[in-house]
N, C-alpha and C positions, 0 to 999 in steps of 0.2 A: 504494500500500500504506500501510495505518496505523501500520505499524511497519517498525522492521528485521528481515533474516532472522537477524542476529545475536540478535535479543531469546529468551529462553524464554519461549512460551507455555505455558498453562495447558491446553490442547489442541490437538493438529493434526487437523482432518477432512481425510481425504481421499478424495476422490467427493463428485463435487456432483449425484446423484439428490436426488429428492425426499424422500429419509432423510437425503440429507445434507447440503443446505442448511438440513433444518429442524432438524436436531441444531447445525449452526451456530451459528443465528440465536436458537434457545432456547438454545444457554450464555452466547452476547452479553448475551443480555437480562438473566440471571442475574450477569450482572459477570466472567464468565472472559473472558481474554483467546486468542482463537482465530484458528489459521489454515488458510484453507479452500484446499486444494489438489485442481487438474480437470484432465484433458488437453485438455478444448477448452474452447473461449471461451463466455461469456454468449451471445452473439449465437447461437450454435448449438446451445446449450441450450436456447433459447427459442423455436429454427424449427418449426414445424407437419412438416417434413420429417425431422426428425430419429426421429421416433416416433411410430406408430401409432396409442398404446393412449391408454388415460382410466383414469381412478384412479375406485372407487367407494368413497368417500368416507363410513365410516359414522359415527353422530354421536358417536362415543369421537373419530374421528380429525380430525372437524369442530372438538371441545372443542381441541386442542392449536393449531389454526391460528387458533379464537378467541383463545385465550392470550394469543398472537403478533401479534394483532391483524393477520393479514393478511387473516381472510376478508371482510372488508367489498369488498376488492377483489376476490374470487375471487366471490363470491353471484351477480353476474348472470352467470357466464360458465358458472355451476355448476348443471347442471338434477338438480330435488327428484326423487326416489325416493317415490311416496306408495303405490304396490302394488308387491309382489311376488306372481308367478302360477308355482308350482313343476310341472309336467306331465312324466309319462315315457311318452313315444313317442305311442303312440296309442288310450294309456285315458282313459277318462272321471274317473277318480280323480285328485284334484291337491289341491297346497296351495296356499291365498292368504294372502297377509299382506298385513293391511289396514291402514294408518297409525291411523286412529280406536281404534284395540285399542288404542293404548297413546299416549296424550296427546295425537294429534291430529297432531302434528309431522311434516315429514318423517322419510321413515325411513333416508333418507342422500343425496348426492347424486353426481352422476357426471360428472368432470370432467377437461378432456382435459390430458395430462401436459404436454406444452407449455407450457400458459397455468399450470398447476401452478408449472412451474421458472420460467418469467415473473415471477410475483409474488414467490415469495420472493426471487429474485434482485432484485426491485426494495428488496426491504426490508434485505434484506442489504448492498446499495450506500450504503445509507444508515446501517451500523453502524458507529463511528467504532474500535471496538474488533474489529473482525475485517479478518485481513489476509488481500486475494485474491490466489493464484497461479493463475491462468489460464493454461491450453496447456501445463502443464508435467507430466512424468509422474514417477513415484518409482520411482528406480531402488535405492534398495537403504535398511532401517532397523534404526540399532546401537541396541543398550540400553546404557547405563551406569546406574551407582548412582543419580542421583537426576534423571534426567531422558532423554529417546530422540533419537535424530538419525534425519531424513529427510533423504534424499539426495535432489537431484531433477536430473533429464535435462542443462540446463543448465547443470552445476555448484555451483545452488545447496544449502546445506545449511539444516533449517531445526531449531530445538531446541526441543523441548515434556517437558511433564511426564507428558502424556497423547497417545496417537496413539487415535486413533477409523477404524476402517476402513470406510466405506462407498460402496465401489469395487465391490459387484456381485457376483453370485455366483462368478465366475473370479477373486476377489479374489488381488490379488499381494501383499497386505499377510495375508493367511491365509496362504500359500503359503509367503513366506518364515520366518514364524513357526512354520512347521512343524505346522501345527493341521490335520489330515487331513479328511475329508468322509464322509460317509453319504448313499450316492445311489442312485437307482433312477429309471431312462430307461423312460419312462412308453409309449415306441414312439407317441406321441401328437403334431401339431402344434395347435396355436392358429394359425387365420387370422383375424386383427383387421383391420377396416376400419371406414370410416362411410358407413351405406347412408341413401338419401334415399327415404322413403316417402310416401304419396298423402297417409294420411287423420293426424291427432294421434294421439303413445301417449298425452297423457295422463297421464304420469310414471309408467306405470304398466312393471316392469321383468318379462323372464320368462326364466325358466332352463329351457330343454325338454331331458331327459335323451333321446338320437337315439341309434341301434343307435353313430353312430362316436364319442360322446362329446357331453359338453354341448353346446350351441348359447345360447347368449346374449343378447336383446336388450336393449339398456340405454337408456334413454332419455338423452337430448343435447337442449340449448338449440339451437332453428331456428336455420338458416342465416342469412346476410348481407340474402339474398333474400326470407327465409322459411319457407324448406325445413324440411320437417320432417325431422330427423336422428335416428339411434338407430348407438350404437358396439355392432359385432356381433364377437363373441366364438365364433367357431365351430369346436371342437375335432373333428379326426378323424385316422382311422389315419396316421402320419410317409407312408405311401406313396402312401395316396390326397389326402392333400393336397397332395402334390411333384406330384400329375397335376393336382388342382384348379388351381393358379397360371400352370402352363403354358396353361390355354384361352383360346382369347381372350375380351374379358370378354362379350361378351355370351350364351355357352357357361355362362361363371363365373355370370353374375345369372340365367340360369337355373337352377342347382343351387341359387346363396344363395336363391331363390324358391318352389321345392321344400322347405326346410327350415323357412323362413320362415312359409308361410300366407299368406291371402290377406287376413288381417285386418286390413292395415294399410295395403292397396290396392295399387296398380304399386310394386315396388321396385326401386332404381338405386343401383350402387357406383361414384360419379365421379372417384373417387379411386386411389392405390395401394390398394393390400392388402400389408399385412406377414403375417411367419413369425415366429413361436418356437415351438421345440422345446421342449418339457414337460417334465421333470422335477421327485423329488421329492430336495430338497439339503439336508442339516444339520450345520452342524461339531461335530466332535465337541468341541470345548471351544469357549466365548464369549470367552477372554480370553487371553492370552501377556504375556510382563512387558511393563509400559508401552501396553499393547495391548488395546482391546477392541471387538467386532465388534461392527456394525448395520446392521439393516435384510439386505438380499439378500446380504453377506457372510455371515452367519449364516445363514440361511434361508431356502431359495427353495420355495416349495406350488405346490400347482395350483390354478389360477383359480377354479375349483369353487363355492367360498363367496367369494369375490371379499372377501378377506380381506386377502392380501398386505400392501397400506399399512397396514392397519389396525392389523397385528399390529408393523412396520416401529415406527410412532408410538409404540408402547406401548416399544419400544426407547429411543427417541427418548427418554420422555418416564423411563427406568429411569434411563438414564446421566447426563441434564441433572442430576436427584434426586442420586446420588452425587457428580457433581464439585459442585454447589452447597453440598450437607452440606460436603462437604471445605474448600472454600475459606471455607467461614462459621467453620467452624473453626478456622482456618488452616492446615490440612491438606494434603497430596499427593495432588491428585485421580487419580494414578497410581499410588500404594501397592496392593501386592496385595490385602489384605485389602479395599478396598474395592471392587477390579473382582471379588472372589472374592463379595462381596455383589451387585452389581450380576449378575452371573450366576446366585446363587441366586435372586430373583427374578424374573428374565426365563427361567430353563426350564421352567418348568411351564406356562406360557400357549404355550412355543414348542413344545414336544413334544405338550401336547393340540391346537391347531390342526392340527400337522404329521396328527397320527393322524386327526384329523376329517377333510381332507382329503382324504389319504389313501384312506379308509376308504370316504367316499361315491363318490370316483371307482370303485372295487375294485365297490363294491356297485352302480351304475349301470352298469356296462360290462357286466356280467351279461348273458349272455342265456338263461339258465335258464330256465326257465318256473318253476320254487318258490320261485326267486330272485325272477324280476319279478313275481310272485305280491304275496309277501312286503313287497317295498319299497313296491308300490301300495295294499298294506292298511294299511303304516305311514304315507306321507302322508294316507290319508283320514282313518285315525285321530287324529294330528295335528290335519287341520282341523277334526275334532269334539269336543277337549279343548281348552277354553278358556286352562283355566292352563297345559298344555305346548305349547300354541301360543303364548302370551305368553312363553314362557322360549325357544323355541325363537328370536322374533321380537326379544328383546332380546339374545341371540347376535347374530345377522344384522346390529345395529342396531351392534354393537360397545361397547353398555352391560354385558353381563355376558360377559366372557371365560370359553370353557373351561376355564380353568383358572389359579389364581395372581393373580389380582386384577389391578388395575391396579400397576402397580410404583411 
């Protein structure tokens, strides 16, 4: 550790997801002195076993891990996004988003959360000004006048100006704060794996709206071997996917082959397959004294717009902005007034994604016929208006937030 637990820091993060190693590592840089507390170790943060998923990575969320200077390390392990191909079920009507629309550049990339906590974890080791408490869990946090106490499992205590929670959407640092939720259980599972297919995507990504919920394929950087890899994101009823997991797999690569298409030749899932349950989660306030929420403690959407991190980062990049004002000032980067700013700006980007979200899944699940009418006239229409295809594409791209700018 860089410091003693007696010292007061300038913030305590606790949860080392990838909201909250990089909120870390972006107030390190900024000159706050922080300490990052996880209940488990680097090493297992960083196992390929630990988690499923891949982050899609759009170029708002790209800009902050530039900042930070890690992506140089993240680029080869990070495959470009250069199309998006929007399709519902089985009409001829779809929307494409073509990279060349709008400067050429990728249009984000998609990278597996593992090698994600990897790098910054590498960068973080290297922060002389943040102090790691690995394997330790918080069990209980006082507020006093001019600074907060974390209590942690071991006995230790640790004293900050600021606590930052991003411990996940069952956050126990919301909990104890008393800060309530707004949820709706979407009766939906997400089955995440990585399937290995014949022919190259291509980078080219597709979202196919299916009778049980999105279906995803995301392109991924080949295998060890070569393999051509794509992380698949396949949403259906909580029931029929407790029956999906249970077949044996080659039952299972069946099904995912049926949803899949043949366009991308033999497909094969050599791997586990994970679950998450779906839900849509918002706290009803951002902040408590000495206290304020990010990333999946505040906000958990549905995959939908594969937004999640994106919107995580714009977190990330509200709170660094206020504790850095504060401390330039020489200020209390824990003073209400300033997390009651730090909240006015970060709700209105969190409440228009939530509703977008939202809104598309409500509208895709539809099986109306006026309903799926409707939605298939608005993507064609889309792909045939150039300037609300570009606005709709710099959404996607994480250049122009729904709502509330960048903070």
């Amino acid at each position: 550790m860089s410091k003693s637990a007696s010292a007061c820091h300038d913030v305590i993060v606790c949860g080392a997801g990838p909201a909250g190693l990089t909120l870390a590592l972006a107030l390190a840089r900024r000159g706050a002195a922080v300490a990052l507390v996880e209940r488990h170790g680097p090493e297992a943060l960083a196992a390929p076993e630990i988690d499923g998923r891949t982050t899609a990575l759009a170029a708002g969320g790209r800009a902050v891990l530039e900042d930070l200077g890690v992506w140089p390390a993240l680029a080869a392990e990070a495959a470009p996004i250069w199309d998006i191909r929007v399709t519902d079920r089985g009409s001829l009507l779809h929307l494409h988003f073509d990279h060349r629309a709008i400067g050429g550049g990728a249009m984000g990339h998609i990278v597996e959360n593992h090698t994600l906590r990897r790098v910054l974890l590498e960068a973080l080791a290297r922060e002389a000004g943040v102090a790691l408490h690995w394997q330790r869990s918080v069990t209980a946090m006082d507020v006093h006048e001019n600074e907060a106490t974390v209590s942690l499992e071991d006995g230790a205590a640790l004293r900050g100006r600021l606590v930052a929670a991003a411990d996940g959407r069952g956050s126990f640092l919301r909990r104890m704060a008393g800060i309530g939720v707004r949820a709706t259980d979407y009766d939906e599972t997400a089955l995440v794996c990585t399937a290995w297919h014949e022919h190259p995507h291509d980078g080219i990504a597709h979202e196919r709206f299916l009778s049980g919920g999105p279906f995803a394929i995301l392109p991924m950087t080949d295998g060890a071997e070569g393999q051509h890899r794509a992380s698949i994101v396949w949403t259906e009823r909580r029931a029929l996917a407790e029956h999906l997991l249970t077949l044996p797999r080659p039952a299972f690569e069946r099904e995912l082959a049926r949803r899949f298409g043949g366009f991308l030749g033999e497909v094969r899932v050599p791997g586990p397959v994970w679950s998450y349950p779906l839900s849509l989660m918002l706290a009803k306030r951002l902040t408590a004294p000495r206290l304020a929420l990010v990333g999946e403690a505040a906000h958990a959407m549905h995959p939908i717009a594969g937004q999640g991190f994106n919107v995580s980062m714009r977190d990330v990049e509200g709170l660094r902005d206020a504790v850095a004002a504060a401390l330039q000032a020489g200020g209390d980067p824990g003073e209400a007034d300033r997390l009651a700013a730090y909240a006015r700006k970060r709700w209105p980007d969190i409440l228009a994604m939530a509703a977008a979200t939202d809104g598309l899944n409500r509208l895709f699940r539809s099986g109306l016929p006026p309903v799926a009418l409707a939605r298939r006239l608005g993507l064609a229409a889309v792909n045939r208006v150039p300037p609300l295809k570009r606005q709709f594409q710099r959404h996607a791209m994480g250049l122009q937030p729904f709502a509330g700018g960048r903070s």
